[in-house]
PDB file as gemmi writes it, atoms N, CA and C in Angstrom:
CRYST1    1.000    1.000    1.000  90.00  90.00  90.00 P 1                      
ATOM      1  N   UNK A   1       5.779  24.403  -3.845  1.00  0.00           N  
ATOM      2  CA  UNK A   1       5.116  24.303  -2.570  1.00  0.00           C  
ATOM      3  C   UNK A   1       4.432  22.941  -2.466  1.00  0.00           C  
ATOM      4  N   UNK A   2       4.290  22.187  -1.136  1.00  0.00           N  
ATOM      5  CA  UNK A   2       3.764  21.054  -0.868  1.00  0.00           C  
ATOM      6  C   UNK A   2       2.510  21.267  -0.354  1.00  0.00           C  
ATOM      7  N   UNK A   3       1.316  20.786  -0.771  1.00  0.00           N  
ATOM      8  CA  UNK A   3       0.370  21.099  -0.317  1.00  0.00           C  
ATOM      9  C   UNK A   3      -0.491  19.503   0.455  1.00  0.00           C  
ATOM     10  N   UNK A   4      -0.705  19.381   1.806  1.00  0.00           N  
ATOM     11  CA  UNK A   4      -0.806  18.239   2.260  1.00  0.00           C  
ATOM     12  C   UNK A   4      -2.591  17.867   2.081  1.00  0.00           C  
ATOM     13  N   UNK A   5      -2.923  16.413   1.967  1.00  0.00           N  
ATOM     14  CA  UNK A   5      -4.385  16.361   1.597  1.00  0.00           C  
ATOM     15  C   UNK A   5      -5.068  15.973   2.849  1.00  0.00           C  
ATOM     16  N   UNK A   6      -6.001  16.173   3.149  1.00  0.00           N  
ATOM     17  CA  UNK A   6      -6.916  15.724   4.332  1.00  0.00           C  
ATOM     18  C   UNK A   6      -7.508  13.698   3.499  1.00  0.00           C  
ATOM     19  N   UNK A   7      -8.030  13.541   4.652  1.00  0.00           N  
ATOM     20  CA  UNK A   7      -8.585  12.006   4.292  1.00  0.00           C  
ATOM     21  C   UNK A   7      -9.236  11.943   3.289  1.00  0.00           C  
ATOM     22  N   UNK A   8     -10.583  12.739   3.525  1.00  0.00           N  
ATOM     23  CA  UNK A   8     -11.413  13.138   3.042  1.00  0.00           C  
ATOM     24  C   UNK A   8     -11.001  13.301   1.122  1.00  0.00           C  
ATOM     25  N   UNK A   9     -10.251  14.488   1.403  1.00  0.00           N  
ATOM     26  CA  UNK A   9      -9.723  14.756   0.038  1.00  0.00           C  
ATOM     27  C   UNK A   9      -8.974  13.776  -0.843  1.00  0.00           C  
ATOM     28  N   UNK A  10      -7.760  13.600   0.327  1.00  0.00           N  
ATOM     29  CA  UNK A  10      -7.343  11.903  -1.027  1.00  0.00           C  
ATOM     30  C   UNK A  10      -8.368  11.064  -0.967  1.00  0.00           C  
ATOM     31  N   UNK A  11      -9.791  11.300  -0.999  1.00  0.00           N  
ATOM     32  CA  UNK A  11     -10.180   9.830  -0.861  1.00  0.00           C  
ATOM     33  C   UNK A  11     -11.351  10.598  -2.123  1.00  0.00           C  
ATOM     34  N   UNK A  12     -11.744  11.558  -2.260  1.00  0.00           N  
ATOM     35  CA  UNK A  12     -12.606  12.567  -3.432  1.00  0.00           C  
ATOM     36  C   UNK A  12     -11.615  12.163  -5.049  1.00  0.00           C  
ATOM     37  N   UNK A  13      -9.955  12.618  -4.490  1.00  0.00           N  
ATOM     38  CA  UNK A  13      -9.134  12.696  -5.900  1.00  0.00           C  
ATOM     39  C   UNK A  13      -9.102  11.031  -6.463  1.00  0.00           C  
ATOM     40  N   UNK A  14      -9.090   9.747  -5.112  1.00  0.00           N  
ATOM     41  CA  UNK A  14      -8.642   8.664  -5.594  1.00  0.00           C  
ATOM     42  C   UNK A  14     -10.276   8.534  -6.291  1.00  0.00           C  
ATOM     43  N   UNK A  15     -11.561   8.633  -5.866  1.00  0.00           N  
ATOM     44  CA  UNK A  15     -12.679   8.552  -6.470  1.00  0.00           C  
ATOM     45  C   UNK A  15     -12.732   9.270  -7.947  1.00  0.00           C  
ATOM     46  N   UNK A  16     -12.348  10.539  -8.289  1.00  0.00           N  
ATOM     47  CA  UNK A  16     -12.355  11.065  -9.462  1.00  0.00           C  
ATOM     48  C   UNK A  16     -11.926  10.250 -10.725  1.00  0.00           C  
ATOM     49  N   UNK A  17     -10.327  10.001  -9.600  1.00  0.00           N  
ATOM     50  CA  UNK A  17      -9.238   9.406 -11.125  1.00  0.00           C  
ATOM     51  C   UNK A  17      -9.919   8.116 -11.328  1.00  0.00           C  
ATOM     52  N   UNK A  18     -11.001   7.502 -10.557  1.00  0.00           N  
ATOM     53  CA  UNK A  18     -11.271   5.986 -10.782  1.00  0.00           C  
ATOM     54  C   UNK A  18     -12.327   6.422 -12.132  1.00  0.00           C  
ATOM     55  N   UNK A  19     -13.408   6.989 -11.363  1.00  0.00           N  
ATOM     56  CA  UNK A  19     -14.148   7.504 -12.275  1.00  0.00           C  
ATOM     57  C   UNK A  19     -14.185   7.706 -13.363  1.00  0.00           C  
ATOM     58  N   UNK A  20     -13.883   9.401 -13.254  1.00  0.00           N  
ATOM     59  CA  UNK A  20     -13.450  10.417 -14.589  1.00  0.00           C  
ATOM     60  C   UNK A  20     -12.802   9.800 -15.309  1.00  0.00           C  
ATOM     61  N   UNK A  21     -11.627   9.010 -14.883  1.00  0.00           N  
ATOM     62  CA  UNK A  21     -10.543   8.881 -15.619  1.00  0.00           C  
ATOM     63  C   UNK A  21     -10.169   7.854 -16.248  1.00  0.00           C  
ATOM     64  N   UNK A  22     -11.062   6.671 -15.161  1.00  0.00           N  
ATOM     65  CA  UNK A  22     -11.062   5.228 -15.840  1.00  0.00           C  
ATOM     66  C   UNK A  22      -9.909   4.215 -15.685  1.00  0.00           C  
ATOM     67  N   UNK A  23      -8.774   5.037 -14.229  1.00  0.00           N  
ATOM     68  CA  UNK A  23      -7.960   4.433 -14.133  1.00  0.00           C  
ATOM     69  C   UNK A  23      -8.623   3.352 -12.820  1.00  0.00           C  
ATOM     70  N   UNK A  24      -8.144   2.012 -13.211  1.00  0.00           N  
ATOM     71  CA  UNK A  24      -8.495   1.117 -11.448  1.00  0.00           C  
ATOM     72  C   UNK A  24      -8.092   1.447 -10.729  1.00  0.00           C  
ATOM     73  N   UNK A  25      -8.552   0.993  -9.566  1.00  0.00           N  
ATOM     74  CA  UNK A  25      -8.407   0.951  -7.732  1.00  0.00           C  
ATOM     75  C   UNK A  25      -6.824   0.775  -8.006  1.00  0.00           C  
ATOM     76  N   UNK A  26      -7.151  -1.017  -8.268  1.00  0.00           N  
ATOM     77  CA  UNK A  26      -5.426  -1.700  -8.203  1.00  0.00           C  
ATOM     78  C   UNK A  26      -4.226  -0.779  -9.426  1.00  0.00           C  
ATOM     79  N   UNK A  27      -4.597  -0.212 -10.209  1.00  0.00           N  
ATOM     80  CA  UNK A  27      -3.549   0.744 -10.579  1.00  0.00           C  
ATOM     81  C   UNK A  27      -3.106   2.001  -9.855  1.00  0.00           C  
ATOM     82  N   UNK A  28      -3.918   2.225  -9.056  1.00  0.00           N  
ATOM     83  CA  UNK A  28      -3.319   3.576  -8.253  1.00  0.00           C  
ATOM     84  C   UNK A  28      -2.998   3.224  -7.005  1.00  0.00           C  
ATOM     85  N   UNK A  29      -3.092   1.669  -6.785  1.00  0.00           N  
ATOM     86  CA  UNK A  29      -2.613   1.079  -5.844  1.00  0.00           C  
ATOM     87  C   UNK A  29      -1.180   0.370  -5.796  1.00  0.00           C  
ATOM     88  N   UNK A  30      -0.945   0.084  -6.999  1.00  0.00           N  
ATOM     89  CA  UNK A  30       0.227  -0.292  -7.330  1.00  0.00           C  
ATOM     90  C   UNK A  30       1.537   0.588  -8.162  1.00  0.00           C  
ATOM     91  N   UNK A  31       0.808   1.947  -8.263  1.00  0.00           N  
ATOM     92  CA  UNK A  31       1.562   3.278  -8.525  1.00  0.00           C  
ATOM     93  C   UNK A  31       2.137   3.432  -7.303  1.00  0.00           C  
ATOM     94  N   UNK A  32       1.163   3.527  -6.413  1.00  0.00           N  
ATOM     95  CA  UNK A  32       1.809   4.312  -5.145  1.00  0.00           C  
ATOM     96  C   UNK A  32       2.805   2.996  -4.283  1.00  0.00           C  
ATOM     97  N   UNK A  33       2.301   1.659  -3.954  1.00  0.00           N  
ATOM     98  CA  UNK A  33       3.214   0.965  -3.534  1.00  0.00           C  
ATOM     99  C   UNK A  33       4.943   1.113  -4.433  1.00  0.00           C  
ATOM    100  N   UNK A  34       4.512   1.364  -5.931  1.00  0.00           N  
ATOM    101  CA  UNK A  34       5.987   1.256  -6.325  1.00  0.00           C  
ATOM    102  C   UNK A  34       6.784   2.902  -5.902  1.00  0.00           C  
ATOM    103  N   UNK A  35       6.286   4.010  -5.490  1.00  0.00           N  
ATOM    104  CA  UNK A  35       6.924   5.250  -4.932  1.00  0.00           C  
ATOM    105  C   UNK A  35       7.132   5.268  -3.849  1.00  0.00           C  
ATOM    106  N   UNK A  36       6.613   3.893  -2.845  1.00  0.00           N  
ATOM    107  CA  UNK A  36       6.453   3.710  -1.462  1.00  0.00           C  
ATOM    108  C   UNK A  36       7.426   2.953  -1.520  1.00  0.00           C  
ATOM    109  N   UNK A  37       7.857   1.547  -2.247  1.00  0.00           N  
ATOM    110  CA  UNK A  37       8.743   0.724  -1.713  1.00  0.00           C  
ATOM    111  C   UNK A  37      10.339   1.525  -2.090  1.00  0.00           C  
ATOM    112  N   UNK A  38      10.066   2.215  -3.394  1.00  0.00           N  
ATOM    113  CA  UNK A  38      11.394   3.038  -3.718  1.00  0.00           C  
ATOM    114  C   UNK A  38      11.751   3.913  -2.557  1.00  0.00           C  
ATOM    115  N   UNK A  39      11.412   4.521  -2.414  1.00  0.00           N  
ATOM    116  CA  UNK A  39      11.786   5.521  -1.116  1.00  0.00           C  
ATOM    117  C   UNK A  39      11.998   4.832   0.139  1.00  0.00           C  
ATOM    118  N   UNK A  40      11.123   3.781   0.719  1.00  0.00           N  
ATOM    119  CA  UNK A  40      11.492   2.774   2.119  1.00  0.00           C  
ATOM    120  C   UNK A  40      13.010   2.585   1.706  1.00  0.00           C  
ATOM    121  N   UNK A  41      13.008   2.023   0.757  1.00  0.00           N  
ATOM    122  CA  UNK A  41      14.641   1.845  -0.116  1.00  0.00           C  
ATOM    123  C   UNK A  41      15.907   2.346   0.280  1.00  0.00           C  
ATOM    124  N   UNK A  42      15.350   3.365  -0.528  1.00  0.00           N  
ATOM    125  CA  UNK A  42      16.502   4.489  -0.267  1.00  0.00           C  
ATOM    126  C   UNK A  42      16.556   4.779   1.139  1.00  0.00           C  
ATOM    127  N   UNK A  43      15.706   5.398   1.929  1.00  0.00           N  
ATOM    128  CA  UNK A  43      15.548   6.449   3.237  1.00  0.00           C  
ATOM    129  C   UNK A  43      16.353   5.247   4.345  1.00  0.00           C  
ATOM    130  N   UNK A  44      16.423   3.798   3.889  1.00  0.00           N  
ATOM    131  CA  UNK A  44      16.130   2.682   5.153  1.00  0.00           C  
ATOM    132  C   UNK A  44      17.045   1.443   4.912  1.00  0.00           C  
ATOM    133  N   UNK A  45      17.973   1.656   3.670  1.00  0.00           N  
ATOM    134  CA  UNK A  45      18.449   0.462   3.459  1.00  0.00           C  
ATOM    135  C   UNK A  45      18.990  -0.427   4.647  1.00  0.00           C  
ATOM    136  N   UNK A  46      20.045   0.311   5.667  1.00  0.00           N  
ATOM    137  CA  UNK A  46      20.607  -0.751   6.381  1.00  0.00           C  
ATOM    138  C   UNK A  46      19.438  -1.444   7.603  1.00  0.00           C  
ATOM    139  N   UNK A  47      18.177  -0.413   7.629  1.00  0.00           N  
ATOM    140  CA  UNK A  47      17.529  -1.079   8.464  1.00  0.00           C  
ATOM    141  C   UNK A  47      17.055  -1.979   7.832  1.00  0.00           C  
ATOM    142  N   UNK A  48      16.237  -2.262   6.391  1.00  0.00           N  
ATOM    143  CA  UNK A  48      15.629  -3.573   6.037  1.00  0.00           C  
ATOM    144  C   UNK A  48      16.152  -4.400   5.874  1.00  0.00           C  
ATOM    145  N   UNK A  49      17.607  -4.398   6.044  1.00  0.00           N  
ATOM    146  CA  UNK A  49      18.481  -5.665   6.369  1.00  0.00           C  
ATOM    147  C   UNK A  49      17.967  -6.542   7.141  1.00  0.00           C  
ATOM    148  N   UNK A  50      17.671  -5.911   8.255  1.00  0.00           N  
ATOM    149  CA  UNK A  50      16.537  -6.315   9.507  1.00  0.00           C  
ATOM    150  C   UNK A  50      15.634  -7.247   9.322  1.00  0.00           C  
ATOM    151  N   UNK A  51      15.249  -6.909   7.755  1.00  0.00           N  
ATOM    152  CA  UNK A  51      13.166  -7.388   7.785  1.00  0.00           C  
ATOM    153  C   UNK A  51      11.921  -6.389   8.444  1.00  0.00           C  
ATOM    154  N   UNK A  52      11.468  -6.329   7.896  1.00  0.00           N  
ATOM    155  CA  UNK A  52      10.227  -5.613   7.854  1.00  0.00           C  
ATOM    156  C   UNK A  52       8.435  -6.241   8.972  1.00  0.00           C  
ATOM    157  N   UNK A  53       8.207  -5.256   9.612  1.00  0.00           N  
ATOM    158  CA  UNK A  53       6.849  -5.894   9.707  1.00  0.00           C  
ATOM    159  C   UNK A  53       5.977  -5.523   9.272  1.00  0.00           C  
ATOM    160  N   UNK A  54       4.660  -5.969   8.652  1.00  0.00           N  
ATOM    161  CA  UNK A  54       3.532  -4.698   8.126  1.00  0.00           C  
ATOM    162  C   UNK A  54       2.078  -4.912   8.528  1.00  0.00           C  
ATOM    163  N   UNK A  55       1.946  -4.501   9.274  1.00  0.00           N  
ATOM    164  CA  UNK A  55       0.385  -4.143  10.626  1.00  0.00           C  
ATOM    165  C   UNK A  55      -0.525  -3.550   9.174  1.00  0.00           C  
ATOM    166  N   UNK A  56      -1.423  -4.362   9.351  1.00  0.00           N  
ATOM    167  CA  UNK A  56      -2.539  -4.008   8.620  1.00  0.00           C  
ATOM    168  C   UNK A  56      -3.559  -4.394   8.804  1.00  0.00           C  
ATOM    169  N   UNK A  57      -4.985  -3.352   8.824  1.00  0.00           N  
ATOM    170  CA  UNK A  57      -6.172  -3.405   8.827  1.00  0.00           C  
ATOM    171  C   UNK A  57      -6.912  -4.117   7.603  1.00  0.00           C  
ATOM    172  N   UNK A  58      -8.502  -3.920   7.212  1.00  0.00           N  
ATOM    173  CA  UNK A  58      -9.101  -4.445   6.836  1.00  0.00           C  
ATOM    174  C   UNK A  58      -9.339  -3.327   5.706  1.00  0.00           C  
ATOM    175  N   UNK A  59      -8.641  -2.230   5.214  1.00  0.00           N  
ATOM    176  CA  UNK A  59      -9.255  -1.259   4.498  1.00  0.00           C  
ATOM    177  C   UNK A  59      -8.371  -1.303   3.130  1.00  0.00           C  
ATOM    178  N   UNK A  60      -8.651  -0.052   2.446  1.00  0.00           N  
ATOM    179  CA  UNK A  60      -7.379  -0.097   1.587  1.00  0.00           C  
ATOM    180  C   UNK A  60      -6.042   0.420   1.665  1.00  0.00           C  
ATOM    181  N   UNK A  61      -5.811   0.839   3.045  1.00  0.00           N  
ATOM    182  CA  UNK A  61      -4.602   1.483   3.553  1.00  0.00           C  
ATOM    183  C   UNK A  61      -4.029   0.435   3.465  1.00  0.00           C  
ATOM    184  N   UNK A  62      -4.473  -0.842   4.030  1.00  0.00           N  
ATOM    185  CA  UNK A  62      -4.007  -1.818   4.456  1.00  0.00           C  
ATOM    186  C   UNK A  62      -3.421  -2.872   3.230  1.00  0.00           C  
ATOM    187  N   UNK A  63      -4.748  -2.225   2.162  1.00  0.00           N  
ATOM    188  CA  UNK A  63      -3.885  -3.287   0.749  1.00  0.00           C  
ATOM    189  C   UNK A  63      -2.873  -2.461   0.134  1.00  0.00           C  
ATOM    190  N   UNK A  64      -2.725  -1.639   0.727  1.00  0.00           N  
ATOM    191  CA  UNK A  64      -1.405  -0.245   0.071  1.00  0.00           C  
ATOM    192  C   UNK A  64      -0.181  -1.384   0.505  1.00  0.00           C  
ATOM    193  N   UNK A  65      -0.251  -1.028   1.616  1.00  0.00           N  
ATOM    194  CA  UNK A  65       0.816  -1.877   2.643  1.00  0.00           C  
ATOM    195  C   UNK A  65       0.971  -3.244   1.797  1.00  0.00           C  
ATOM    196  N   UNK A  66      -0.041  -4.038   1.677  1.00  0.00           N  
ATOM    197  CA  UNK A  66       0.495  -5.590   0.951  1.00  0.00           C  
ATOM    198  C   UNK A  66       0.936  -5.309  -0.026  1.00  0.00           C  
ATOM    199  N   UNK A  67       0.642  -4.268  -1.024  1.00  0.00           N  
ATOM    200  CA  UNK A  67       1.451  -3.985  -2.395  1.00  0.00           C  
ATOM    201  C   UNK A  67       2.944  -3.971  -2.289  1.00  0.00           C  
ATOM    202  N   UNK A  68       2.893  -2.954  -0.867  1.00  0.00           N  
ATOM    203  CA  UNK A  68       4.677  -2.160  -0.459  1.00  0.00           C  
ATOM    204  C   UNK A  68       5.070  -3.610  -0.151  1.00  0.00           C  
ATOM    205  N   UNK A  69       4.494  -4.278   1.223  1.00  0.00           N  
ATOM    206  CA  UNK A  69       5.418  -5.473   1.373  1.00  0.00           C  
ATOM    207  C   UNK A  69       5.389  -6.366   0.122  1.00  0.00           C  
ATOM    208  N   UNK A  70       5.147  -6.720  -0.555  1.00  0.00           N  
ATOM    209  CA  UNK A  70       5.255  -7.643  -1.893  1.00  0.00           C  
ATOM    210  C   UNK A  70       6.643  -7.113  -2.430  1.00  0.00           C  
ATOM    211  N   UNK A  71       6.261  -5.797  -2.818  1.00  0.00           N  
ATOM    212  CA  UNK A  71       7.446  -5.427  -3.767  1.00  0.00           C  
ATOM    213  C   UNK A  71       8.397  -5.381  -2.908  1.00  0.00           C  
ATOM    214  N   UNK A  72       8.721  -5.065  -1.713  1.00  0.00           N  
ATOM    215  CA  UNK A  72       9.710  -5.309  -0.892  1.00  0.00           C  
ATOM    216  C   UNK A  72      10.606  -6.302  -0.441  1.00  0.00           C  
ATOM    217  N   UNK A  73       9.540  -7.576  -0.595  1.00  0.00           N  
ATOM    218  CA  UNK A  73       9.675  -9.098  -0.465  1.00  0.00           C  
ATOM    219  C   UNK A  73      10.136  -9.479  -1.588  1.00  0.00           C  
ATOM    220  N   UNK A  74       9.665  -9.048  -3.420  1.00  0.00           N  
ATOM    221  CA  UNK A  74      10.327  -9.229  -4.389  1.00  0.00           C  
ATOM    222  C   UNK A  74      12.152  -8.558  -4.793  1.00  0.00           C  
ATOM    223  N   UNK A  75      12.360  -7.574  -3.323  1.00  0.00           N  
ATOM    224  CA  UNK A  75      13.510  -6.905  -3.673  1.00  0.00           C  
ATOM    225  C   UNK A  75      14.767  -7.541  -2.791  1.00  0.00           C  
ATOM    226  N   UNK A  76      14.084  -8.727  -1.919  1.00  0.00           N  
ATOM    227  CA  UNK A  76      14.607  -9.676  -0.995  1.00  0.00           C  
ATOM    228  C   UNK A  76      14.831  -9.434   0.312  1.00  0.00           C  
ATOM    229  N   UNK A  77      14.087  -8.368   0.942  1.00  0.00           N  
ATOM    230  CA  UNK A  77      13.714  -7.907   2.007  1.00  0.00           C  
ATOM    231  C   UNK A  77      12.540  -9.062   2.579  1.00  0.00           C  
ATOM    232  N   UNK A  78      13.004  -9.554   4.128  1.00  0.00           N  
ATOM    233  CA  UNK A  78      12.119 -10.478   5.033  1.00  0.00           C  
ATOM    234  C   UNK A  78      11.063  -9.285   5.274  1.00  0.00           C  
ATOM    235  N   UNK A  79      10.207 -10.273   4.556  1.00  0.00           N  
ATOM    236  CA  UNK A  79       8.687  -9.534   5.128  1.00  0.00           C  
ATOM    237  C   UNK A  79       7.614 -10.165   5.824  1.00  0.00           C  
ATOM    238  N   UNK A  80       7.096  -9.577   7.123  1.00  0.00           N  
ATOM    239  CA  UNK A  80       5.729 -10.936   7.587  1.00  0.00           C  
ATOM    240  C   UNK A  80       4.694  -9.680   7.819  1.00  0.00           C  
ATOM    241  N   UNK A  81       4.033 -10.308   7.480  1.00  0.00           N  
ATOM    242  CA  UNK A  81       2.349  -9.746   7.330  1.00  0.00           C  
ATOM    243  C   UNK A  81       1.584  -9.619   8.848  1.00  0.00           C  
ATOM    244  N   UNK A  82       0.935  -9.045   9.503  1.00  0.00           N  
ATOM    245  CA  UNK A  82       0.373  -9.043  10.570  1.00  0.00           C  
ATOM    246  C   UNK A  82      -0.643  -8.614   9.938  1.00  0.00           C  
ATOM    247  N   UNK A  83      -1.776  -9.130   9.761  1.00  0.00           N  
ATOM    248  CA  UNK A  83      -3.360  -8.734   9.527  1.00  0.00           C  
ATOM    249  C   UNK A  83      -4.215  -8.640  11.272  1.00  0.00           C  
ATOM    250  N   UNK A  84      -4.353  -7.130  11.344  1.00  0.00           N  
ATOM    251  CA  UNK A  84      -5.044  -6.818  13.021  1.00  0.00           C  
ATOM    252  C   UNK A  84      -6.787  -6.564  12.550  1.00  0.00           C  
ATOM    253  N   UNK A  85      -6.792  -7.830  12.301  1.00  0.00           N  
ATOM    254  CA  UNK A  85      -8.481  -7.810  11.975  1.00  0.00           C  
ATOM    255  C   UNK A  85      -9.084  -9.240  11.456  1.00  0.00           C  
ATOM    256  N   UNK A  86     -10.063  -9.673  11.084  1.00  0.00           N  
ATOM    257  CA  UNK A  86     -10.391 -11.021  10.920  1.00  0.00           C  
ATOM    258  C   UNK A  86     -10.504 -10.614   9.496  1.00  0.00           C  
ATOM    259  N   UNK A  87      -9.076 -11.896   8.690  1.00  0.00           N  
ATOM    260  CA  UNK A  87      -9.426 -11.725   7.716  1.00  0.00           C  
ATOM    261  C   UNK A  87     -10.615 -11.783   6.009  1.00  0.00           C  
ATOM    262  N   UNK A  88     -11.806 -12.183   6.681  1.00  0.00           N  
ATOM    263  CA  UNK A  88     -12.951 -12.172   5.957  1.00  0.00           C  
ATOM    264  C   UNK A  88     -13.181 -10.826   5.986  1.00  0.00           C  
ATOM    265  N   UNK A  89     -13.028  -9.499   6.795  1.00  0.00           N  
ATOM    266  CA  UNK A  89     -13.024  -8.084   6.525  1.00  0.00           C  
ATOM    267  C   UNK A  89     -12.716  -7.582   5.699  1.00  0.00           C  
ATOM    268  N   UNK A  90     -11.159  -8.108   4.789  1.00  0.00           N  
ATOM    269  CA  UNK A  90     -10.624  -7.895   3.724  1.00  0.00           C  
ATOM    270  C   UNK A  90     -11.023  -7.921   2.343  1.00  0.00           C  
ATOM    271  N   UNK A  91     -11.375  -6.730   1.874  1.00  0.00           N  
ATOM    272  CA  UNK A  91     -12.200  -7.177   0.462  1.00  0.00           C  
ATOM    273  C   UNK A  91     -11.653  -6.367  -0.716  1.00  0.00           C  
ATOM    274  N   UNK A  92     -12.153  -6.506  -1.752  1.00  0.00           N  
ATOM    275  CA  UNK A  92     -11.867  -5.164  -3.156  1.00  0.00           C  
ATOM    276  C   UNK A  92     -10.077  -5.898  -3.344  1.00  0.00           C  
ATOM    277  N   UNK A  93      -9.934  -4.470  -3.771  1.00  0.00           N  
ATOM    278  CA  UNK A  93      -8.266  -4.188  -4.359  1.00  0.00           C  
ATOM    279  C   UNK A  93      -7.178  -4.835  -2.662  1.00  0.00           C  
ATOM    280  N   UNK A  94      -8.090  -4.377  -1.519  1.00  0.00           N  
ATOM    281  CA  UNK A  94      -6.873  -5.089  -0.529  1.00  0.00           C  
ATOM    282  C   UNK A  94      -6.574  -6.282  -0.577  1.00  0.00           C  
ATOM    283  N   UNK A  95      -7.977  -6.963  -0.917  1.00  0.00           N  
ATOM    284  CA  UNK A  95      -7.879  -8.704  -0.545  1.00  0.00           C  
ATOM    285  C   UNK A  95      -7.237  -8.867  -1.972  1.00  0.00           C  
ATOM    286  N   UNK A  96      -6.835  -8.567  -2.730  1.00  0.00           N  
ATOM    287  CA  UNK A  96      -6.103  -9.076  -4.271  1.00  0.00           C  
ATOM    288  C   UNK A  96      -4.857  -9.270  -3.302  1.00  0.00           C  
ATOM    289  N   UNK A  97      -3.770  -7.927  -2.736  1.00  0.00           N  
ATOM    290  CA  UNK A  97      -2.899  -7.656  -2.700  1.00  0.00           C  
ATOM    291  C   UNK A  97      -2.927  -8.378  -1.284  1.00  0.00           C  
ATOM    292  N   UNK A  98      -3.605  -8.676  -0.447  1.00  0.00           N  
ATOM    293  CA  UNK A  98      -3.686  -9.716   0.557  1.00  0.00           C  
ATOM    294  C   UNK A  98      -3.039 -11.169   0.237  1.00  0.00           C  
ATOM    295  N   UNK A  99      -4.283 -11.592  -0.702  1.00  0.00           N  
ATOM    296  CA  UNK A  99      -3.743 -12.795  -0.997  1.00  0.00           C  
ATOM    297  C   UNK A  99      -2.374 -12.966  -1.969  1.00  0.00           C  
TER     298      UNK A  99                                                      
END                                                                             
């Protein structure tokens, strides 16, 4: 069974595992970009022929996204960045995967 998480909740479990567990921000950030760009992959190949765009905020949703486009861009997929916010907003684990 799939059980779906509220905001709230992935945002309690990503706090725990940092915590409790001692894993970083940027490691569970760069876990999930690599299950994110695999699957865009698969689900999308003839469209990223295309190139990609990736709309991003100032949060860490947004440095999710720079992880995915990186590795996407390393798989030779055209990628351009749209940052919809002033980028001095950008901070932590996003602004790594920003810059």
């Amino acid at each position: 069974m799939i059980e779906l998480l509220t905001a709230d909740e992935m945002a309690a479990l990503d706090r725990r595992t940092i915590q409790d567990l001692g894993v970083p921000g940027m490691v569970l950030m760069e876990n999930a970009a690599d299950g994110c760009a695999r699957a865009i992959t698969h689900r999308w190949p003839d469209e990223l022929a295309a190139g990609l765009v990736h709309l991003a905020g100032p949060g860490n949703n947004g440095g999710d996204g720079h992880a995915i486009a990186r590795k996407l861009a390393n798989r030779g997929v055209a990628v351009q960045v749209w940052l919809l916010c002033d980028p001095s907003k950008v901070s932590g684990d996003a602004r790594t995967n920003l810059d």
